[in-house]
C-alpha positions in Angstrom: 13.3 14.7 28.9 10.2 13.7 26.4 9.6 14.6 23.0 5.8 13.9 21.5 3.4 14.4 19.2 -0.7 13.9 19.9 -2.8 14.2 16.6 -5.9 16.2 17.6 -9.0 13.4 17.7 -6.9 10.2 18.0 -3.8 11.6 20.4 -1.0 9.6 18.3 2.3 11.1 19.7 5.8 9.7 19.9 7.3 9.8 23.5 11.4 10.1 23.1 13.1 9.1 26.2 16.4 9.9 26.3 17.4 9.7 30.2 14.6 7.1 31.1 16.2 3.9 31.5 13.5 1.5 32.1 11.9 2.4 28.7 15.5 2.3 27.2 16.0 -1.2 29.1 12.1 -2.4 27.1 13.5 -1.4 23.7 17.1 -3.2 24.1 15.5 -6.8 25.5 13.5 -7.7 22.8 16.9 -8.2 20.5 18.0 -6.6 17.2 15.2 -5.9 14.8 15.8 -5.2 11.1 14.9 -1.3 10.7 12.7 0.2 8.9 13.4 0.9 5.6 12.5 4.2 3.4 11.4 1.7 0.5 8.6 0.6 3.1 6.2 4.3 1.8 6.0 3.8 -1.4 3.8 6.3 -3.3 1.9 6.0 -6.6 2.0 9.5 -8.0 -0.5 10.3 -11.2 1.1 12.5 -14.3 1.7 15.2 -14.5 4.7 15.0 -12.2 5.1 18.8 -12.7 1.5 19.2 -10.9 1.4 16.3 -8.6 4.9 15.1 -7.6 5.0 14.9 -3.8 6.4 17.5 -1.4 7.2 14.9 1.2 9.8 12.1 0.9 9.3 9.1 -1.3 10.8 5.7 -1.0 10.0 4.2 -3.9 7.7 5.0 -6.7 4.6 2.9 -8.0 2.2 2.5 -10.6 1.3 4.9 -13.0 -2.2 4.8 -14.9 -2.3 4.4 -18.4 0.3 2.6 -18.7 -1.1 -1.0 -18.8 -0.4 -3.5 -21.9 -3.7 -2.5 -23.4 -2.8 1.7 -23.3 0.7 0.9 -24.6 0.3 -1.5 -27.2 -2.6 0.0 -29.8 -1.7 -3.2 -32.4 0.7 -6.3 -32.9 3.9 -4.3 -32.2 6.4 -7.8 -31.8 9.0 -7.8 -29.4 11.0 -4.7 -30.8 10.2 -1.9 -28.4 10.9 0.8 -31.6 8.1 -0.3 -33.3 5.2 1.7 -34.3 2.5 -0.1 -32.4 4.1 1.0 -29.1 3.1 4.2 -27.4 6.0 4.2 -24.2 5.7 8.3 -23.4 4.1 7.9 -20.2 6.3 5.3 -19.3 9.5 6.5 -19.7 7.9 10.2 -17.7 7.4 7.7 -15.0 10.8 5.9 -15.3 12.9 9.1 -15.7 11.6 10.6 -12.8 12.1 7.7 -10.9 15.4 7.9 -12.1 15.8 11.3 -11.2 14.4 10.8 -7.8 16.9 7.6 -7.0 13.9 5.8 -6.6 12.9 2.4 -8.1 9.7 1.8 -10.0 7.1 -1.2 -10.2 5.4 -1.7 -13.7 1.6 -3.7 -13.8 0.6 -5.9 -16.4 -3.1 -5.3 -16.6 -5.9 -5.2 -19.2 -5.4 -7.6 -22.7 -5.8 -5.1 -25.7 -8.7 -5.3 -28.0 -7.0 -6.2 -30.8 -4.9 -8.9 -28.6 -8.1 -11.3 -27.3 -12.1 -11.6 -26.8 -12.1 -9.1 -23.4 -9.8 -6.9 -21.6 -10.2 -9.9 -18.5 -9.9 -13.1 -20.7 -7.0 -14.7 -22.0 -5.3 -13.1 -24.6 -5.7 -15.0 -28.1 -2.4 -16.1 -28.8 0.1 -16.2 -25.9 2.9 -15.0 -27.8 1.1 -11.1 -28.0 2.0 -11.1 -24.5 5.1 -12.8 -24.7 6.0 -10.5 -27.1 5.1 -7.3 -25.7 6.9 -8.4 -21.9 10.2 -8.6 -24.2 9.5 -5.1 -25.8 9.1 -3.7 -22.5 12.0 -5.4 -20.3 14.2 -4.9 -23.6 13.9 -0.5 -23.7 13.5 -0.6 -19.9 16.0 -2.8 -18.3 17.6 -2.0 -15.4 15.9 0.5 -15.2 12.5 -1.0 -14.0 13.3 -3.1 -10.7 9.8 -4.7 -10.3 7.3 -5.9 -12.5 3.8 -7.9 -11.3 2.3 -10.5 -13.8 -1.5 -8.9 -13.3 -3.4 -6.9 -11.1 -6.2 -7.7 -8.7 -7.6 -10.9 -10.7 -9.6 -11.6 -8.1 -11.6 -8.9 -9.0 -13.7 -10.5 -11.6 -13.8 -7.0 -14.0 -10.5 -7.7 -14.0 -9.6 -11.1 -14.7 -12.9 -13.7 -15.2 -11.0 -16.6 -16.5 -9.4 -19.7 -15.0 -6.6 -20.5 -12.7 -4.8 -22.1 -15.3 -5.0 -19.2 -17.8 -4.0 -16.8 -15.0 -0.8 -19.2 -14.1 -0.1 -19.2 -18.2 -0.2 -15.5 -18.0 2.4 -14.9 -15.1 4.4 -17.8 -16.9 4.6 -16.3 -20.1 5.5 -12.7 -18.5 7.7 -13.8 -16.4 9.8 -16.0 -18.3 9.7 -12.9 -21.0 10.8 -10.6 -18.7 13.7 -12.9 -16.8 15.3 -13.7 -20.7 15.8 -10.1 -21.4 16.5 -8.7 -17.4 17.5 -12.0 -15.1 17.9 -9.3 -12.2 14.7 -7.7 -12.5 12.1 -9.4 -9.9 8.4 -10.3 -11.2 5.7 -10.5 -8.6 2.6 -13.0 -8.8 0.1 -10.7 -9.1 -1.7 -9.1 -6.4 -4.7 -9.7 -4.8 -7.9 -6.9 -4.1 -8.4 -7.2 -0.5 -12.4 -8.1 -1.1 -13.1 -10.8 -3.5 -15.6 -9.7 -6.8 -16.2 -12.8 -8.1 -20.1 -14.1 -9.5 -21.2 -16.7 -9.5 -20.7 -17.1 -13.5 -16.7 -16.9 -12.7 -14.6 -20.0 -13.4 -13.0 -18.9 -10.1 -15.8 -18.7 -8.2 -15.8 -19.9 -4.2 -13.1 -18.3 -2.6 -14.2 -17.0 0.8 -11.9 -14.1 1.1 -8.8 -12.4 -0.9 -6.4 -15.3 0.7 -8.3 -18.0 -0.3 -8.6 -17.0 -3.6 -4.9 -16.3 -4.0 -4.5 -19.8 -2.4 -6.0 -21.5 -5.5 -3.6 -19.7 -7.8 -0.6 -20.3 -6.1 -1.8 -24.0 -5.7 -2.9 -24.6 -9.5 1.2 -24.0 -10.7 1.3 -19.6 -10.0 3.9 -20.2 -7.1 6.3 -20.9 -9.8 6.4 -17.8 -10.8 6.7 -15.5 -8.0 9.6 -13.7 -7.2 7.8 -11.7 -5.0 3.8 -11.7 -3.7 1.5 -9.1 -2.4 -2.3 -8.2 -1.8 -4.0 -4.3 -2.0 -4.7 -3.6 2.0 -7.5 -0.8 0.9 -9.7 -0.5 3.7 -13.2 -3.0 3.4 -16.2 -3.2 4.4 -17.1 -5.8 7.0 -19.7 -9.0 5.9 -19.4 -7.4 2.0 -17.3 -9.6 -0.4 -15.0 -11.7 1.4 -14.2 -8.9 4.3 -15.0 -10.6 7.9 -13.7 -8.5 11.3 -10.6 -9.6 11.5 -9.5 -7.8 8.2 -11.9 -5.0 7.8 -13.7 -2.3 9.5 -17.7 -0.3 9.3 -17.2 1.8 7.0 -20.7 2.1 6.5 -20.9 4.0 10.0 -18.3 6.1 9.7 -15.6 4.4 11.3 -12.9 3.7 8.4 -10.5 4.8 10.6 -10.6 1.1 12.1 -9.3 -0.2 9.0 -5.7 1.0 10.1 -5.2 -1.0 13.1 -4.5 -4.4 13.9 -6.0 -5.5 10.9 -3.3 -4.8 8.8 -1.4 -7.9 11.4 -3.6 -10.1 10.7 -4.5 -9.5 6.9 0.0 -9.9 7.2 -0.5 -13.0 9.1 -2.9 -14.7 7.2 -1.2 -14.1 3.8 2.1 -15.0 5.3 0.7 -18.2 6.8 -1.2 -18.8 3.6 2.1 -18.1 1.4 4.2 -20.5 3.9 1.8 -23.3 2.9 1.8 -23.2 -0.8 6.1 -23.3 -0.7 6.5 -19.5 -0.7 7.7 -19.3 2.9 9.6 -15.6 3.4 9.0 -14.7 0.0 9.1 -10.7 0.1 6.0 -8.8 0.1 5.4 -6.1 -1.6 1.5 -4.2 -1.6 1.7 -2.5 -5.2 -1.6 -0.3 -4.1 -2.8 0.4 -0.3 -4.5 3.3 1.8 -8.4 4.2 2.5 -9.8 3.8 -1.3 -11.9 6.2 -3.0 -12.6 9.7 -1.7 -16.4 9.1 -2.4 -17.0 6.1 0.4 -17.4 3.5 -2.5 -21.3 3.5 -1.9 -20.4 2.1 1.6 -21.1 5.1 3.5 -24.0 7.4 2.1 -23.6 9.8 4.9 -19.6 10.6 4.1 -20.0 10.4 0.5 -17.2 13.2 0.4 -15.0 11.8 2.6 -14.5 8.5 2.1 -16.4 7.1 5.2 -14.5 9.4 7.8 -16.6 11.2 10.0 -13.9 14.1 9.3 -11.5 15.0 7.3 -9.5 15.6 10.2 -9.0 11.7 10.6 -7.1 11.2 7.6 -3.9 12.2 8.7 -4.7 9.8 11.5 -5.3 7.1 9.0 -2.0 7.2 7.1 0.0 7.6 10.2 -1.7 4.2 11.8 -1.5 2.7 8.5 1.9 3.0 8.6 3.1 2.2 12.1 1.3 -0.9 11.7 2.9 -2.0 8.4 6.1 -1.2 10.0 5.6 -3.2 13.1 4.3 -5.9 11.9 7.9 -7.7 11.1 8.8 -7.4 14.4 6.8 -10.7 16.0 9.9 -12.7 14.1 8.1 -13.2 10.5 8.9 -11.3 6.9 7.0 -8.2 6.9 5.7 -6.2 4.5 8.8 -4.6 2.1 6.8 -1.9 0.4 3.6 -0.5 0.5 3.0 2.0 -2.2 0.0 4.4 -1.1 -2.6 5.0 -3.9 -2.1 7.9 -4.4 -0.7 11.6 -3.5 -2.9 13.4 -6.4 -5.0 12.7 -8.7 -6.5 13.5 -12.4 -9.4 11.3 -12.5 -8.1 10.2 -16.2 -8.0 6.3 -15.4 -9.1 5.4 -12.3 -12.6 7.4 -12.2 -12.0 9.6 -9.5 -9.9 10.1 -6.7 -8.3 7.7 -4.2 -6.6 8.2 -1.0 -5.7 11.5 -2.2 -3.4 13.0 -0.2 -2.1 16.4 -1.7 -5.5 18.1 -0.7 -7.2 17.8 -4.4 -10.4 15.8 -4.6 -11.8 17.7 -1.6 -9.0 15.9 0.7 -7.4 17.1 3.8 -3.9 17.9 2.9 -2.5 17.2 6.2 -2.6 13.7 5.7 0.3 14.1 3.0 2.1 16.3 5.4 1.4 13.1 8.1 2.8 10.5 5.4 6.3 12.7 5.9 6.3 13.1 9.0 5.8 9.4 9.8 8.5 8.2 7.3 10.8 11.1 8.9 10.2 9.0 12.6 10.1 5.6 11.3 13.0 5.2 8.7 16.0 3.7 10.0 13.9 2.9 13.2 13.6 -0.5 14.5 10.1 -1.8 16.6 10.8 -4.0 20.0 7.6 -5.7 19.3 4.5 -5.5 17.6 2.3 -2.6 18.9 0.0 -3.6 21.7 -3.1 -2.4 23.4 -3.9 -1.9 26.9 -7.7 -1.1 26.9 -8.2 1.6 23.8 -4.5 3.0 24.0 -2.2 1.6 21.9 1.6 1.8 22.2 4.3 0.9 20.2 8.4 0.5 21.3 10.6 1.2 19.1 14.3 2.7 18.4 14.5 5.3 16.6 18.0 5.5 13.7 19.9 7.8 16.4 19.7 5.0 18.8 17.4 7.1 20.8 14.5 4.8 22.7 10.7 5.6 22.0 7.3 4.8 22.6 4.5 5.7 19.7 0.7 5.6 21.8 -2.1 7.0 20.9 -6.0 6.7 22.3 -8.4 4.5 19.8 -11.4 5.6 22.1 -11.1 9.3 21.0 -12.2 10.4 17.2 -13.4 13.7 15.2 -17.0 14.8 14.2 -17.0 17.3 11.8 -14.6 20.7 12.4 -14.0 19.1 16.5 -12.0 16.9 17.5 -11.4 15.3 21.2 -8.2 15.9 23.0 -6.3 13.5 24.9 -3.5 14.6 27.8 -0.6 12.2 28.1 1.3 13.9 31.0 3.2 16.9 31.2 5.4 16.1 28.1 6.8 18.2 25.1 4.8 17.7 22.5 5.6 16.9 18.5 2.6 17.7 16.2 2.1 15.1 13.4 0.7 17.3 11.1 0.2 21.1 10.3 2.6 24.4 11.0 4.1 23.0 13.7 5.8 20.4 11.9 9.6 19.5 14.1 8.2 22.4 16.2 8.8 21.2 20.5 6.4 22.9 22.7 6.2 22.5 26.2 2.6 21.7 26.8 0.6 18.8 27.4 -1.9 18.8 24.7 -2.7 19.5 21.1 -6.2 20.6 20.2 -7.4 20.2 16.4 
């Protein structure tokens, strides 16, 4: 007997065997895996929580906007976290619900004050302000905050457009703040954008992609100070800052949806092996912000402007299902996967990050489905464990895995087909039951051998 599921335009289905033996006989060979684990779709969620909390399950909770050093700390507020200076009411909204929720949270250190140094993405002016302010916030939230990383995207020069060695002093500085006050709480070097925005005027100028660049931190004193490492897998555009073909996709013609594939193994690979060299080796990863990026294209595709270089919005349930099947797999050739990838993000206000990004709640003009296709993906993959790394034969895909009953599977799903507007093409995969990734039909077995969108 078979259970699947075919997403209309791409035909991703799961095939259950549960009297097949062969297939059963494929999934046992390859040896024990580690299984998948719910902390692996991790969501950053925008305020208000009472609007924009997600109605699918969570594994761990990310970012919030606003939040950063320079929204929190309005003047020279010293390490007593009761002081004045410190505004910490969207911060403990975000850390009580993720209390609420059993879930852990991951706080950013981000953007120097104006009354703290020259430029948000310069050095502060005197390194105890940020010593100072890391003890504030590790002293009112400890325990309570599992995960802090020491900047965010400095590659990105409107974010950081000083030196190495500043940038190492930074994650110094925070994390030796952070591991006086909470020695169990983990700090992460910080992560990298996945396409490199640096001029020619930066002091870290050079770097021919997001690995590269990380590779000159880690290598100028930042592997130190790095409990745990990551990078943002957003999807790029190929030949535009530091994004080549094996890491990106065309976004520019409409075909975004190749940025969940094997790209995400080999953006993995290359970090890994690029982490392994600078004394890091197996060091956990952890990708604080991931998914499609902006709902506008990003000026990469002026003929989806309003949605975010798909050629429909049918695709981005595709999208976040691949995404994820990918991530998850990609432990299974033998090295450290990736531990958390925090989508950016269910809803969105438009307060902070000027406009919406991988929305998946159906605001911004988004297809809602691809939330309901984040759920149902963590409902097959938690607890599962993958024989092997998915693998293509021509433009089908397939993937081996165990699902947490024991039960063997297959996940497969046709690369060749896609959606144009309202229409999507249909693929048949044999006479098998079939289990709909998105929409009404949701844990719903029908005996038929296709799905049309």
């Amino acid at each position: 007997m078979y259970r699947s599921a075919i997403q209309g335009g791409l035909a991703l289905l799961v095939r259950v065997v549960l009297t097949f033996a062969g297939l059963c006989f494929l999934a046992q060979c390859a040896g024990a895996q580690t299984p998948v684990q719910s902390t692996l779709f991790g969501m950053n969620v925008q305020t208000p929580y009472s609007s924009y909390w997600p109605n699918q399950p969570v594994g761990a909770l990310g970012k919030e906007a606003g939040t950063t050093w320079k929204w929190v700390e309005t003047c020279a507020g010293g390490p007593d976290p009761s002081n004045s200076c410190y505004h910490w009411y969207g911060l403990d909204e975000e850390v009580a619900q993720a209390q609420a929720q059993g879930l852990t949270v991951i706080y950013s250190f981000e953007a120097v004050p104006s009354w703290a140094g020259p430029a948000p993405n310069l050095a502060p002016s005197s390194w105890t302000y940020l010593s100072d302010f890391a003890t504030a916030l590790a002293t009112r939230y400890k325990g309570k905050i599992q995960y802090y990383e020491e900047f965010n995207e400095p590659d990105s020069n409107g974010s950081w457009a000083d030196t190495y060695a500043n940038l190492v002093t930074f994650g110094q500085t925070v994390y030796q703040a952070i591991k006086a006050v909470d020695p169990n709480a983990l700090v992460g070097a910080p992560p990298a954008a996945i396409q490199v925005y640096q001029p020619a005027s930066s002091p870290t100028t050079g770097a021919s992609n997001f690995v590269a660049w990380m590779q000159g931190y880690f290598q100028a004193g930042g592997n130190q100070y790095a409990d745990f490492a990551g990078w943002h897998p957003y999807s790029c555009q190929i030949g535009k800052y530091g994004c080549d073909a094996t890491i990106g996709c065309d976004k520019s013609s409409g075909n975004i949806i190749d940025c969940a594939s094997n790209v995400i193994y080999n953006q993995t690979d290359q970090y890994r092996a690029m982490l392994n060299g600078v004394g890091l080796a197996n060091i956990p990863l952890l990708d604080t912000e991931a998914g499609w990026g902006k709902d506008d294209g990003d000026n990469f595709c002026p003929n989806y402007t309003t949605t975010a270089c798909f050629q429909s919005l049918l695709l981005e349930p595709a999208y976040v299902a691949r995404f994820y099947i990918f991530l998850a797999s990609a432990g299974a050739n033998g090295s450290a996967g990736v531990q958390t990838a925090y989508w950016y993000a269910w809803g969105t206000t438009g307060a902070f990050d000027n406009g919406g990004w991988g929305t998946l709640n159906g605001t911004d003009g988004q297809n809602p489905a691809a939330g309901v296709a984040y759920g149902q993906v963590y409902d097959w993959l938690v607890g599962s464990t993958f024989a092997n790394r998915c693998s293509a034969a021509g433009t089908v895909w397939t993937c081996l895995l165990t699902l947490a009953g024991g039960t063997p599977a297959e996940l497969v799903w046709d690369a060749s087909l896609s959606c144009t507007a309202s229409t999507c093409a249909t693929s048949t995969y044999g006479a098998l039951w079939l289990y709909e990734l998105f929409g009404s039909y949701r844990g719903f077995l029908r005996d038929c051998g296709r799905v049309d969108a």
